[in-house]
C-alpha positions in Angstrom: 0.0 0.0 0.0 1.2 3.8 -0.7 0.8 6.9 1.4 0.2 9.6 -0.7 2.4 12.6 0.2 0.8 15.5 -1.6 2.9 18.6 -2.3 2.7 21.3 0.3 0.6 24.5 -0.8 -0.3 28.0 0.8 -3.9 29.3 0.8 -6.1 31.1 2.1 -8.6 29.5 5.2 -11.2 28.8 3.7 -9.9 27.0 0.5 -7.7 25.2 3.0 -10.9 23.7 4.5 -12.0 23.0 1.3 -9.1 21.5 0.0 -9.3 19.2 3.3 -13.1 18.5 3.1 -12.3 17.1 -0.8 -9.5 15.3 0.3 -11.5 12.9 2.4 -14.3 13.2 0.2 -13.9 13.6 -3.1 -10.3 11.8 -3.9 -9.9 9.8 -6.9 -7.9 7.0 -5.3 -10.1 6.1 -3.0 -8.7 3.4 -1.2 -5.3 4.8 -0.4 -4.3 7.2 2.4 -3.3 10.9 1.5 -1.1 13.6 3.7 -0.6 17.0 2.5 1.3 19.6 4.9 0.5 23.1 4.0 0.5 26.9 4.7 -1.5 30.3 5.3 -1.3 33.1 2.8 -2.3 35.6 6.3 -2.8 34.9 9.6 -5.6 32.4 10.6 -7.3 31.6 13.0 -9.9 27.4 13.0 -12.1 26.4 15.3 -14.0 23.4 15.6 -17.1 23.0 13.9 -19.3 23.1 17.5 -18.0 25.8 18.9 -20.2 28.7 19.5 -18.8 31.8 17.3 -19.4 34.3 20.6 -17.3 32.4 22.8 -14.3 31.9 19.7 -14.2 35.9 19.1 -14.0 36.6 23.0 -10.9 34.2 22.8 -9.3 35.7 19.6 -5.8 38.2 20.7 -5.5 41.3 19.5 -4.4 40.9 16.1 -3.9 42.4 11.9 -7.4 43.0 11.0 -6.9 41.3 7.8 -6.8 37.8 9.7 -9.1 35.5 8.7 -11.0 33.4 11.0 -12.8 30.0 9.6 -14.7 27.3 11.3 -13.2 23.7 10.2 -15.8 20.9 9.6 -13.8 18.8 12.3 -13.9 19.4 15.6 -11.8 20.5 18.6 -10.9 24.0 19.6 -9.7 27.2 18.4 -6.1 26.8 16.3 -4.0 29.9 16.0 -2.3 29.2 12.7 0.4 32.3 12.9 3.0 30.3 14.1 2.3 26.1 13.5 3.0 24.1 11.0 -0.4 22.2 9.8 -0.9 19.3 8.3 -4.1 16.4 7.2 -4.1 13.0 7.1 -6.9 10.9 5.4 -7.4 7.7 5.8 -9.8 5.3 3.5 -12.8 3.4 4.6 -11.7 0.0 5.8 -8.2 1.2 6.5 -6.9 -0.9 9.7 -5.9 2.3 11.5 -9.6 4.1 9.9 -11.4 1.1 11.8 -10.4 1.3 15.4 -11.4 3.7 18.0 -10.8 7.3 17.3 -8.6 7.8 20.7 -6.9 4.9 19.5 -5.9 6.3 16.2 -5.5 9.8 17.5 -2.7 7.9 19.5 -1.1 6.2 16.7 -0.7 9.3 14.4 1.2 11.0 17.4 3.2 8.3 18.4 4.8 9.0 14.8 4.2 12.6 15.3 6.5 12.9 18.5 9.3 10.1 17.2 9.8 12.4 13.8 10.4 15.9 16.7 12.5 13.1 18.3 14.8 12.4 15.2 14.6 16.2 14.5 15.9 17.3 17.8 12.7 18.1 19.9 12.4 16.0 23.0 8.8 15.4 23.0 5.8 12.2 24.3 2.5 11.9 24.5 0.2 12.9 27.3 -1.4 9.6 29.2 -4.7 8.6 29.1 -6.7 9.8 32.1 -8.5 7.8 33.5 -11.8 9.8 33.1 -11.0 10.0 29.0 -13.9 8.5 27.5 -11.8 5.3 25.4 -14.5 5.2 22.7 -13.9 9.0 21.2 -10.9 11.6 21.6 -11.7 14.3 23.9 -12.4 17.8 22.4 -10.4 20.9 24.1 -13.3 23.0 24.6 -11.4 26.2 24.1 -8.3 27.1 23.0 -5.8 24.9 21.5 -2.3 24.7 23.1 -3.5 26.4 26.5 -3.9 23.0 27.8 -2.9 19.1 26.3 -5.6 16.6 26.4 -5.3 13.0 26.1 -2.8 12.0 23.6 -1.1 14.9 23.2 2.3 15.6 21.9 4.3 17.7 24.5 7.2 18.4 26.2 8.9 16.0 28.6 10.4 18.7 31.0 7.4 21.2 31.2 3.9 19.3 30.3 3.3 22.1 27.5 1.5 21.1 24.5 3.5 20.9 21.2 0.6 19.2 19.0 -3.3 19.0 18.8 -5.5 17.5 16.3 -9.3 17.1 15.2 -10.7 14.6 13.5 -13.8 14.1 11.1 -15.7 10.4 10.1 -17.7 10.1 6.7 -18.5 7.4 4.7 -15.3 7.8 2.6 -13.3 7.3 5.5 -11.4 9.5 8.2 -9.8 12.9 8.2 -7.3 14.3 11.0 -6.3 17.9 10.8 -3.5 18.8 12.9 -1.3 21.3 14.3 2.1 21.3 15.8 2.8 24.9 17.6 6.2 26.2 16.3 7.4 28.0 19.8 7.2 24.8 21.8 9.3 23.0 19.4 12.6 25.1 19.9 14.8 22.1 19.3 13.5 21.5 15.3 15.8 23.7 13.1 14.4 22.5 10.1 11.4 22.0 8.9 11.9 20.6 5.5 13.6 17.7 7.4 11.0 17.4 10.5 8.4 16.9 7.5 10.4 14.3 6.0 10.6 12.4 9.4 7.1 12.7 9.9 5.8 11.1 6.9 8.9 8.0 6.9 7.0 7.7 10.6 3.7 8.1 9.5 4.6 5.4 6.4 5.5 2.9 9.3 1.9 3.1 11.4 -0.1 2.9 8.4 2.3 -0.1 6.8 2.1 2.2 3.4 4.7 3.3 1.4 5.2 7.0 1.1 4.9 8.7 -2.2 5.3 11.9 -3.7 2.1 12.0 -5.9 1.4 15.4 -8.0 -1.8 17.2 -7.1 -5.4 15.2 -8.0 -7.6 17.2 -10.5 -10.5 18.1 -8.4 -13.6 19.5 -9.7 -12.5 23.2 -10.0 -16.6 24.4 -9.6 -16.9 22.2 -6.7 -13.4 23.7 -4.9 -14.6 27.4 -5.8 -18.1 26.6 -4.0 -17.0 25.0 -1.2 -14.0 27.8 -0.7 -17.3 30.6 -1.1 -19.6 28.4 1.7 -16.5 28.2 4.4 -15.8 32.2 3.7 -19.7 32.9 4.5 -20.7 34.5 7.5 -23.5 32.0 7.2 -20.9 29.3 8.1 -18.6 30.8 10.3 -21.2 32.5 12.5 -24.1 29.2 12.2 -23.9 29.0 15.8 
């Protein structure tokens, strides 16, 4: 089996979320898993597709006015994108890791997560399971992302502080995780280029796939522009 490794791209929010959403859902390979790591053409802020938008713009800092603030279709809680590398993993319908809890794959996507900031220089492990974690579903930060690690976690052996987050969203097509590693509390990772390459050889190893580099698929161009339009909305961002 291959991993696809996508090449990385810089966008906007909002046609990030859409480029995520197709990813899981509209891929042509269907049965293979795909990773893309990608940027922000201006600060961003995500949150998670429950959160109530009054609570999410009391949280925001004072920032540029021309940030752009989206709500994901996943989960979890509000992701400050100025300063963290970001990435999505999808994962086919039927795929061994797609199939088991989603604490349990949560777990195994960090475990490669914190071995690749291990080979790059950033001591890092997961947070343990509480025992008040609910076993059949990852618990969601409600709040802010990187304030405070939750089950699973990547962080930092000598303080506790929280170096990666993720969110995750089930369809019919399969499973997506959306995650984000927090530049500042990964001081020891001097490059980047070489961290991603770590992370996908580790990723390659939980999934028992093969990575690789496969050009970009040919979505629908219609469909990308809509779905880029409906995550800009108001109507989206402020449903709830």
């Amino acid at each position: 089996m291959s991993l696809h490794v996508l090449p990385s791209r810089i966008a906007g929010a909002a046609e990030n979320m859409a480029i995520d959403f197709l990813l899981l859902q509209r891929y042509p390979e269907a049965s293979t898993p795909r990773f893309r790591a990608y940027g922000w053409h201006r600060p961003a802020f995500t949150f998670g597709y429950s959160q109530k938008i009054a609570f999410v713009r009391a949280q925001l800092p004072p920032c540029d006015p021309t940030a752009e603030l989206c709500r994901r279709f996943t989960g979890g809680g509000l992701v400050d994108h100025r300063e963290d590398w970001t990435y999505a993993l999808a994962l086919p319908r039927g795929h061994a890791l797609e199939e088991v809890r989603a604490i349990e794959c949560y777990r195994a996507i960090h475990d490669a997560l914190a071995v690749a900031l291990r080979l790059s220089g950033q001591p890092a492990e997961l947070k343990p399971a509480c025992a008040t974690d609910d076993e059949n579903e990852v618990r969601e930060a409600a709040g802010v992302c990187f304030t405070r690690a939750e089950c699973f976690d990547v962080v930092r052996p000598d303080t506790g502080a929280k170096i990666a987050g993720a969110a995750q969203k089930r369809s019919k097509h399969g499973l997506i995780l959306q995650g984000s590693i927090w530049r500042p509390a990964a001081p020891g990772v001097r490059n980047w280029d070489a961290f991603s390459h770590a992370f996908v050889d580790a990723l390659g190893e939980a999934l028992e796939a093969t990575p690789d580099e496969t050009p970009w698929p040919e979505f629908n161009e219609e469909e990308v522009t809509q779905l880029t339009e409906r995550y800009a909305s108001a109507e989206w961002t402020d449903q709830r």
